[in-house]
C-alpha positions in Angstrom: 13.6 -4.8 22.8 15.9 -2.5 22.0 16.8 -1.1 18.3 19.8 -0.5 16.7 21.8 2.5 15.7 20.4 4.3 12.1 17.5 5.4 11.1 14.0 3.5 11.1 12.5 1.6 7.8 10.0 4.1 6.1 8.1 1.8 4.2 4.8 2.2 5.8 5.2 6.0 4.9 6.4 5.4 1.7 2.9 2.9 0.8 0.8 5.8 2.1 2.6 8.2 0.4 1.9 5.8 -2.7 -1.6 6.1 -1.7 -2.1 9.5 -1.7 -0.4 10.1 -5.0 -2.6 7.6 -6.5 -5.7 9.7 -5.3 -4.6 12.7 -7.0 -2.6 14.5 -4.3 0.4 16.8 -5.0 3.9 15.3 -3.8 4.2 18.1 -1.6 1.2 17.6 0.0 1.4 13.9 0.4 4.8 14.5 1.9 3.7 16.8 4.4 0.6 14.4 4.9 3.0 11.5 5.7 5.6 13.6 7.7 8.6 13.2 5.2 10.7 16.2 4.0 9.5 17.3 0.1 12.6 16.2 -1.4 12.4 12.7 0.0 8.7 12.8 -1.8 10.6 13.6 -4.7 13.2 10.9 -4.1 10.5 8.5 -4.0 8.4 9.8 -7.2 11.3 10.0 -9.5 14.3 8.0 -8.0 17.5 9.3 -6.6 21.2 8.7 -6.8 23.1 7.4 -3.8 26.8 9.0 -3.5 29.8 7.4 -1.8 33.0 9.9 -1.0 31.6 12.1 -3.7 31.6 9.6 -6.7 27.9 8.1 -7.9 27.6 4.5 -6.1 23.7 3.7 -7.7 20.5 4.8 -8.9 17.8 3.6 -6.5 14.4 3.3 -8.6 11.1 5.7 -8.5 8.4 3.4 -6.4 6.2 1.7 -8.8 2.4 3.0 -8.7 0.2 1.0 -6.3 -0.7 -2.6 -8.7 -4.2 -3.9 -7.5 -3.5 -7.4 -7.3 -6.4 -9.6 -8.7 -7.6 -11.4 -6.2 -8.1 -15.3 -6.0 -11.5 -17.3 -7.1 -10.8 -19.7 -4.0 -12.7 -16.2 -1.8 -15.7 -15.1 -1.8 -16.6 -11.8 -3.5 -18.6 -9.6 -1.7 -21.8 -9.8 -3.5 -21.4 -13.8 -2.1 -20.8 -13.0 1.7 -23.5 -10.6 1.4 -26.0 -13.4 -0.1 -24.8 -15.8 2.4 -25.2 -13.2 5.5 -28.9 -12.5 3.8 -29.5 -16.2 3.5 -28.5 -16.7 7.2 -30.8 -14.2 8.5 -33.7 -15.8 6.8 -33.1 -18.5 8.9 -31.5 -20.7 6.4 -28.9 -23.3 7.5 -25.1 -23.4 6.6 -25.8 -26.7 5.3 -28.7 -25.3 2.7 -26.8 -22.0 1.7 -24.2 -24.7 0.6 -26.4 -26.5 -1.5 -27.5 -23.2 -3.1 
């Protein structure tokens, strides 16, 4: 397949840049970990304005912190899939860990 003209989506770099800022490291050091320039890191920490012929066209928005999204009560926690994989080893049906 081929791709267009322009330059390629960054958001995969731009999550683990995210990531790496939320574990402490410097922007400078997450940039050069994700292979972005520093001043893009910056771009991304604090926001940056986009120019047309000279004159201010927008304001694109810092990238919000990493949210850890709650996850559902319809799944299993771990501590349950590692009671049920226990249960199953001691020979236990699927039928019988249901009932549990």
């Amino acid at each position: 397949m081929k791709k267009g003209p322009g330059r390629r989506p960054l958001s995969a770099k731009r999550q683990r840049f995210m990531e790496l800022r939320e574990r402490g490291w410097s922007i400078q050091a997450a940039a050069r970990e994700v292979g972005v320039s520093r001043t893009a890191g910056n771009n991304w920490v604090r926001g940056y304005k986009t120019y047309r012929a000279g004159q201010v066209t927008g304001f694109v928005p810092a990238l919000e912190r990493l949210v850890v999204r709650e996850i559902s009560s319809r799944y299993l926690s771990q501590d349950e899939r590692i009671e049920i994989a226990d249960l199953q080893l001691q020979g236990l049906s699927v039928r019988e860990i249901g009932r549990r």
